[in-house]
matplotlib code that plots the C-alpha trace (Angstrom):
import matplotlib.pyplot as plt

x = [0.7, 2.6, 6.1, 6.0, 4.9, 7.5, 10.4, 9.0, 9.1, 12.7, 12.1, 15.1, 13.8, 11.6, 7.9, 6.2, 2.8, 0.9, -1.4, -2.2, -3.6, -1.2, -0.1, -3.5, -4.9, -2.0, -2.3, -6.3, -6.8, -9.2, -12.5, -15.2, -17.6, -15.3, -13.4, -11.7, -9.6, -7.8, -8.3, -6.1, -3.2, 0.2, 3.1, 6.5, 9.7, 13.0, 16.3, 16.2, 13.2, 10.6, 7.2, 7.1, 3.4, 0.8, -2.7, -5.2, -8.7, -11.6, -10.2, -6.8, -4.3, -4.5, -1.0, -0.4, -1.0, 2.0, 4.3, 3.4, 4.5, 7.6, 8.5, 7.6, 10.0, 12.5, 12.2, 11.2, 7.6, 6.3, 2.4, 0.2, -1.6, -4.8, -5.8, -8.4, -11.7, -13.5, -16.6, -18.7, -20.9, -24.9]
y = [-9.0, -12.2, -13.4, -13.3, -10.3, -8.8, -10.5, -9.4, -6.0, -6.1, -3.9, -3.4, -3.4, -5.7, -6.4, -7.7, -10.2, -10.9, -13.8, -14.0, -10.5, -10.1, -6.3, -6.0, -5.6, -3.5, -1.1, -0.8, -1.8, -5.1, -4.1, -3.0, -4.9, -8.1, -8.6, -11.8, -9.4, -6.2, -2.9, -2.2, -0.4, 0.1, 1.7, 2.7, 3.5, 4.7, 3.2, 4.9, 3.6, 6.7, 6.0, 8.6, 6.7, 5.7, 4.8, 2.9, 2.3, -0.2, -0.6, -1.7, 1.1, 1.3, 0.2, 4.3, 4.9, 2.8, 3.4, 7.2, 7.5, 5.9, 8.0, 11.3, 10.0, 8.9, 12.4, 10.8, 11.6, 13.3, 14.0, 11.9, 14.0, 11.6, 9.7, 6.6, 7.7, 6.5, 5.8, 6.0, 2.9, 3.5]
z = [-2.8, -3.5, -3.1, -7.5, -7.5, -5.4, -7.1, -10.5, -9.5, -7.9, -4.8, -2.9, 0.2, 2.2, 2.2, 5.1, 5.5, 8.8, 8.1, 12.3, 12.3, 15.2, 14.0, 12.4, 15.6, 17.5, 14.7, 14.9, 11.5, 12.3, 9.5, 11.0, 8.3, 8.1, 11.2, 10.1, 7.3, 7.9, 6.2, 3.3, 4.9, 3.0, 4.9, 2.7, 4.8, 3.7, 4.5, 7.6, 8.8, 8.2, 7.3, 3.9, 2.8, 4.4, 3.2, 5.0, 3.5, 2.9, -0.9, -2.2, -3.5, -6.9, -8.4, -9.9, -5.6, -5.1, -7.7, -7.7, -4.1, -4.2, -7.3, -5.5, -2.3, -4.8, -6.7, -9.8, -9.7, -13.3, -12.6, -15.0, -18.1, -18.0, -15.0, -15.4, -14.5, -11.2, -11.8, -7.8, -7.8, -7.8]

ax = plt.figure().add_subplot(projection="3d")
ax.plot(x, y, z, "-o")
ax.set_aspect("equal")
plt.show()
């Protein structure tokens, strides 16, 4: 995620970074395989401060992830007719 990326999609709420790992570790998401990066771990709160997404994996979210849950939580979700295929590696 980048500060351009951010502004470009006009978010009107706040995004957070934590290049010191200093959360990363208080919320047990230190990677097993590469300890000097974190998991992949997005959290989406409402305006009262309520997780309503969370994913924490070894990949990113796919963009759809994102966007799809904060459409569901804004009530503007409309399920997709054709989803990319994925493709599990050999």
């Amino acid at each position: 995620m980048s500060l351009e990326w951010a502004e470009k999609k006009q978010f009107t709420f706040a995004l957070a970074s934590d290049p010191e790992q200093r959360i990363i570790g208080k919320f047990g998401l230190v990677n097993p395989d590469q300890p000097e990066l974190s998991l992949h771990a997005i959290y989406l709160l409402d305006g009262d401060g309520r997780v309503f997404y969370r994913k924490v994996a070894r990949r990113r979210a796919y963009s759809d992830e994102f966007i799809d849950a904060v459409d569901y939580h804004n009530g503007k979700y409309v399920p997709r007719s054709t989803a990319p295929a994925v493709t599990p590696a050999p």
